[in-house]
Every structure is written in C-alpha cells, then in structure tokens.
N, C-alpha and C positions, 0 to 999 in steps of 0.2 A: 565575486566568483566568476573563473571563465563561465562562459554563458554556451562554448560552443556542443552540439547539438550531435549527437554521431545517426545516422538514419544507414541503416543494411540492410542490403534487398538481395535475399535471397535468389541463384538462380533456378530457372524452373526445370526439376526434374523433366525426363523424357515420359512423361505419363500416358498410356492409353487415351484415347478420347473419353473411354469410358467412364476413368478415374479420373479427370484434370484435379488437380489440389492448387490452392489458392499461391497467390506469392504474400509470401509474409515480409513486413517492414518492420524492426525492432527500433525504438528510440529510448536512447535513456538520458537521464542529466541529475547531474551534472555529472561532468569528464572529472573531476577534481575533487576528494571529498577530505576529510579530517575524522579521525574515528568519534564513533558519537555521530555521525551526519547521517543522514539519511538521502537515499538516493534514489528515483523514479522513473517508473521504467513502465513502458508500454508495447503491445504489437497491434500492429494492424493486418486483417488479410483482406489482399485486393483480388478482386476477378479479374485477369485480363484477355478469358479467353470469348470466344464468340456466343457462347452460352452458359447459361444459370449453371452457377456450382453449389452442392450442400455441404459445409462444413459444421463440424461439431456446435452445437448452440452456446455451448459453456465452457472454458477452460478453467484449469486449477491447477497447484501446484501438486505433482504427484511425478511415480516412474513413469507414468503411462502417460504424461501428458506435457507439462511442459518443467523444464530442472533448470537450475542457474546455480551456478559454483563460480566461484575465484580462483586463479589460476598464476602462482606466482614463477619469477624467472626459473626457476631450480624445480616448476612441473609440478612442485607441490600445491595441493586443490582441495576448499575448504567449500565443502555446499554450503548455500544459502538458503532456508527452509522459512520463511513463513511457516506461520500457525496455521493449522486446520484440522482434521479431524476425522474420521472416516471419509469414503469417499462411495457410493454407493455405484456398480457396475452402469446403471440406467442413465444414472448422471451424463456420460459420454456418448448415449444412444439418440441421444435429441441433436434436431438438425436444424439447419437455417439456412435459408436460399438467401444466395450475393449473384446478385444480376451480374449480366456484364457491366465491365467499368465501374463497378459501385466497391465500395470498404466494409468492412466492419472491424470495430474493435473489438477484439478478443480478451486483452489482458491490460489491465490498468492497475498497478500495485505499489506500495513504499515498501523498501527492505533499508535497517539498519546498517552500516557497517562500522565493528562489529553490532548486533543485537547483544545488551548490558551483558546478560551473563554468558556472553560468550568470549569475553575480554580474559579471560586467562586461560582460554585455550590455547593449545600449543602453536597453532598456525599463528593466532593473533599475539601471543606474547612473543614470536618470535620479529613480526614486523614492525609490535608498537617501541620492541625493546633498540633504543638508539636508532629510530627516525631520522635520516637527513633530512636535513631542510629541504634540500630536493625533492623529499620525495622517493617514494617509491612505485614501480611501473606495475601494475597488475594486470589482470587480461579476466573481462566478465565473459564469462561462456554462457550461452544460454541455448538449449534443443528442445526444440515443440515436435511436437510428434501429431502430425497430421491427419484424423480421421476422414474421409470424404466418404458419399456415400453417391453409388452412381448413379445417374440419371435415369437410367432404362428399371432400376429395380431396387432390389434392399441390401445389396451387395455390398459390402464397402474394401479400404482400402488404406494401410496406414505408410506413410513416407516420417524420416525425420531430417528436420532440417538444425542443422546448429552456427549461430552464429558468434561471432566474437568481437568482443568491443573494449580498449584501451581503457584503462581507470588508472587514474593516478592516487596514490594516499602520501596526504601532505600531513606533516606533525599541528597538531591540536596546540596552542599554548599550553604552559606547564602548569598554572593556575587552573584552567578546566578540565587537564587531564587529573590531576587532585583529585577536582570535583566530583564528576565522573565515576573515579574508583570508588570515590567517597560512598557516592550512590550503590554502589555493586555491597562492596563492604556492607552497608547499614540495610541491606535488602535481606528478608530470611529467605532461604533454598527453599525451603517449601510454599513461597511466593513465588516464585519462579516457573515459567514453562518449561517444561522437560519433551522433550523428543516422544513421537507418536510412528511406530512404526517403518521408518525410514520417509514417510511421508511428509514431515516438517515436526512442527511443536504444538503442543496441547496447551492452553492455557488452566492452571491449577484448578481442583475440582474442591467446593468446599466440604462440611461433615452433610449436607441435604442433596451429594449429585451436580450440583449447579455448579458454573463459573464462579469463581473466587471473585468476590469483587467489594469496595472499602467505600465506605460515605465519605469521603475525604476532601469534598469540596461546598463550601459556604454556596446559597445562590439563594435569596430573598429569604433569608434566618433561617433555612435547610438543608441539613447534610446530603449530596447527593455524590455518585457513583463517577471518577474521573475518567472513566471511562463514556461517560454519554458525551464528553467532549475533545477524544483523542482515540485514534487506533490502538488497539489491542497491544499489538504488537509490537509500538513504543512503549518504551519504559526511559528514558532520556526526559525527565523523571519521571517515575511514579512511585504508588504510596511504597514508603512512608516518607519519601524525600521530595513531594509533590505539596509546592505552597496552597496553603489553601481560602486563598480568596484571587481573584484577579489581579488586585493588586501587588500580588506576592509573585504573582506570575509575572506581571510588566517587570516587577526589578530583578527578575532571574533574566528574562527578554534583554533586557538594559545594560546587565552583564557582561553578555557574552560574544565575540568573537561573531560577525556577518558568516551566517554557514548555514547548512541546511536545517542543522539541531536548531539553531533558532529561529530559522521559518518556521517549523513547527512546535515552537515553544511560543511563539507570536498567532499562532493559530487558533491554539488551545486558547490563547489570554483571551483574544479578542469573542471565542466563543462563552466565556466564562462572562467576559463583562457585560454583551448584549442580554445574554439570559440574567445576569443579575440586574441589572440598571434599564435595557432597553433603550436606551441613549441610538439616536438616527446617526450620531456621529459616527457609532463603531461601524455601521454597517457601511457610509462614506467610505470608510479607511478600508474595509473591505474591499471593495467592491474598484475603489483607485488600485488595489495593491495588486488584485488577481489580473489587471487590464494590462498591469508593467510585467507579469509571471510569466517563466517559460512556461510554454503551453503544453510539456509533456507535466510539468510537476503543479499546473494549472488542473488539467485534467484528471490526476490523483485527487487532489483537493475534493475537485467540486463532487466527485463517486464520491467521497468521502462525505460531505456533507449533504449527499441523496440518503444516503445510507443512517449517518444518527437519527434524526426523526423519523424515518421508516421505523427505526428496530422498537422506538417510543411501544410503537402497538402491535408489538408481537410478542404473543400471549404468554412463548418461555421466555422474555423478557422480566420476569417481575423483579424489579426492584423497591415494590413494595412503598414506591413513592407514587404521585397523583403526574401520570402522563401529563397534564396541563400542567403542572408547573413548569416545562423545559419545553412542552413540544411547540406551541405558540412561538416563540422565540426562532427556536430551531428550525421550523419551517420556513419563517421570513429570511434566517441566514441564508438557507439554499433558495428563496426564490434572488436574490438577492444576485447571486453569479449563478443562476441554472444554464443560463446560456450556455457555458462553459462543459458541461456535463454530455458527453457523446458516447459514450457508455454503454452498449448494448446490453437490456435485461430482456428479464422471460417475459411472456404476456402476462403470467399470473401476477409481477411483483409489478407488471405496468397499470395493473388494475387497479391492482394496493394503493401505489403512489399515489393513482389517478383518484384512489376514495377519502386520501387524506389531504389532498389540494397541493399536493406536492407541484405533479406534471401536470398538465390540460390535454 
C-alpha cells in the first residue's frame, strides 16, 4: 500500500488574545484504499501561542463537534458517521490546558469505507458500480469546530476549521468483492446499526435494552462475544459470517488481497489466538508488526487495544462471561505495544486503567 502520509495544518484564525484556539493537524492513512478497507485518521492540537490555551477535553463525532464526509468530483457528499449515541451537553464543557509548544491528541478513530451496510447505498453503488482500475479521486472533508475557553474567565468561544484531504478508491478484486456482498447478503437488517439522530449509528438494541451482541467466538472451550476482539464498528466480518476460532480467521487473513480490511482481519486473529493459546510467539508478531505500522494507523490500534480490557470491567458491560477468562490475556496484549498509545483520556478512566495494571 502507498504508505504516503497527508499532514494539514490549518491556518490560525485572527483570534483575540483572549480566545487564541489551538492549530490543528489532521493525518490520515492510507491515501489509497479498496472498498471494505478501513482507513485512519487522527488530529492533533498544538499551542503555538506564548501562553496556556484550554481546549475542549473530549472530541466526538457530532454537528457540534467534529463531521467528516466524502466529497466526489460531481459535489456529490456522503457523511461518514461512526457509531455513538447520545451525546450529553457537559460532555463539551470540560477543558484541558496545552502549555505552550506542547500537543494534544484530540481524535484517534477507524471509519470503514464503505461501513457493510452501506454498500448499496446510492452514493456507494454509484462508485463501486464499473470501478476503473485507476481508481477513482475522492476528497475527505473533515470540520472540528473549536471550543476554547479564555484564560481571564468562563467565557468561551467557538471557530470552525475544515480541512481536506485526497483519497483515492481503487477496485477490491472480483473474488472479495463476492465475498463482501456475500457478507451484507447473509447479515439480517435487524443486526444492523441504523442511524441515531443525524449524529452517526447506533449499534442494535437487543429484547433486555442492551447491545446486541452473539457468543460467536471459541477461546479455551467458550463461547465468547466477537466483539471483545474487534471495534464495534467493523463488520468486515461479523456474526454470522465471522469464523469462529483463530484458526478460521488466519485462513480468511491468508485469503485476502494486502489492504487495510486485512490489517484488521490479522488483528482480530492474532487477538483471538493469544487469548486462546497464550503462545509468547503471538505477541513477537505483534509487537515486530506495530514497530513496521504507520504510526497514524499504529496509534488507532494501540486506543484500541487500551480500550478491550478496560471495558472487561465496566459494570454495563456484562457479558455474563468470567472477566478472567479474556482479561489476563488482553492486558498483556496492550502492555505489549502501550508505548504506542498517546491518546489523551480523562483522569477518571486514567484511574480505571491505572487500578487494572493497564498504565503505571
């Protein structure tokens, strides 16, 4: 895969002293993707002014906060919505001081393109239908909408910045695009996230309130949740077209076409087999693989893998399985590439981590 890297640096609005807002850097990767692939994308906000600025402590995908859409030559624009879920007003009211000269990362995330059932939508059937090999040019938009809050008081003050970044979408082989439908096909709608608001997608509620979620993975002769080893918001597979042992996964891995769908089809295996086996070797291949990774899709990873053994022990979590069986395992995965992991969380969830031996 090109490997090359786009970094945009917004310029800085003419702000008040009293409002300076941060400069933001957007990265994403890859430039080049295949439908089915997944692609990663972060921002950063640097201070570069001569004093402390406070910006918002948390970003999410909402109107108020930060949007990303695809933008094709003919203007026509399909948002990109991530799963989430309400969004509570407070949420946005929390602050965080960025010294001068210092960073923080704001947003670290994986978006499908497309997300499975969104392949017969009219935007995507209209680009996946007779693909050139060339390729096709698209244009990632993305606008963060900037809270700061001023130094002298409780004042704030909202700018938005939007940047834009080149994607190309290259044709899938004709054997995985099958596949692919295949999956869409044999998936029931009511397995399906459906749209929440104009604020992204909701993942399916089952008959008890809860997340919809399937035992659909072998790991020491029990069914557990394929979810404790893969974002939400892939379904490149899931149940019911999700093999269910490791092994099943390395010969889907083995299959497929060098792309980002199977960086993260190789993800899942390798977390599937340490928690079954515990084998030091898987965590080797790990831990060689993340040292060779772009460091934007590096960085997804590792949140990602802070994040499964966190959610082990959180209490609306019950999957009514014994957190030891996964969390052991899960932990060593992330100490494993923690380095990797530069993530800004709250103090509360730095507590969390810090009482499950996650962080130090």
């Amino acid at each position: 895969m090109n490997t090359l890297m786009f970094l945009l640096i917004v310029m800085l609005p003419q702000n008040t002293p009293k409002f300076p807002h941060p400069e933001f850097v957007v990265k994403t990767y890859p430039d080049t993707v295949m439908p089915g692939d997944t692609f990663y994308f972060s921002i950063v906000a640097r201070n570069p002014h001569a004093e402390s600025i406070h910006i918002m402590a948390h970003y999410a995908f909402s109107e108020d906060n930060i949007r990303i859409s695809l933008r094709d030559p003919e203007k026509q624009t399909q948002a990109l919505l991530p799963e989430g879920g309400p969004i509570h007003a407070d949420y946005f009211r929390r602050f965080a001081e960025i010294k001068p000269g210092d960073s923080r990362i704001i947003c670290e995330t994986a978006i499908n393109v497309p997300p499975l059932e969104d392949l017969k939508e009219p935007f995507w059937e209209k680009h996946l239908r007779n693909l050139p090999g060339r390729g096709k040019n698209l244009m990632l938009c993305t606008t963060i909408k900037s809270l700061v809050k001023s130094n002298e008081g409780e004042s704030y003050k909202v700018e938005s910045f939007t940047f834009e970044t080149p994607l190309l979408l290259k044709p899938r082989p004709e054997n995985e695009m099958a596949r692919i439908r295949k999956w869409l096909d044999d998936t029931p709608k009511r397995w399906l996230p459906g749209p929440y608001n104009g604020q992204g997608k909701i993942w399916p509620i089952d008959a008890q309130g809860g997340y919809l979620q399937f035992k659909n993975i072998l790991v020491k002769g029990e069914n557990v949740s394929q979810q404790n080893f893969m974002r939400r918001n892939n379904r490149y597979p899931s149940h019911p077209n999700a093999p269910e042992t490791w092994q099943g996964w390395k010969e889907l891995e083995d299959s497929l076409t060098p792309s980002t769908m199977r960086d993260e089809i190789r993800l899942t295996r390798i977390l599937i087999q340490y928690c079954d086996t515990e084998d030091d070797a898987v965590l080797d291949e790990l831990k060689e693989w993340f040292a060779d990774m772009n460091e934007v899709q590096r960085g997804v990873f590792a949140a990602l893998l802070r994040y499964l053994p966190t959610i082990q022990h959180f209490p609306y979590n019950d999957r009514n399985i014994d957190p030891d069986l996964l969390f052991p395992s899960l932990r060593e995965i992330y100490k494993t590439i923690r380095e990797y992991d530069k993530m800004s969380i709250s103090k509360a969830m730095e507590d969390h981590q810090q009482g499950l031996g996650l962080i130090e």
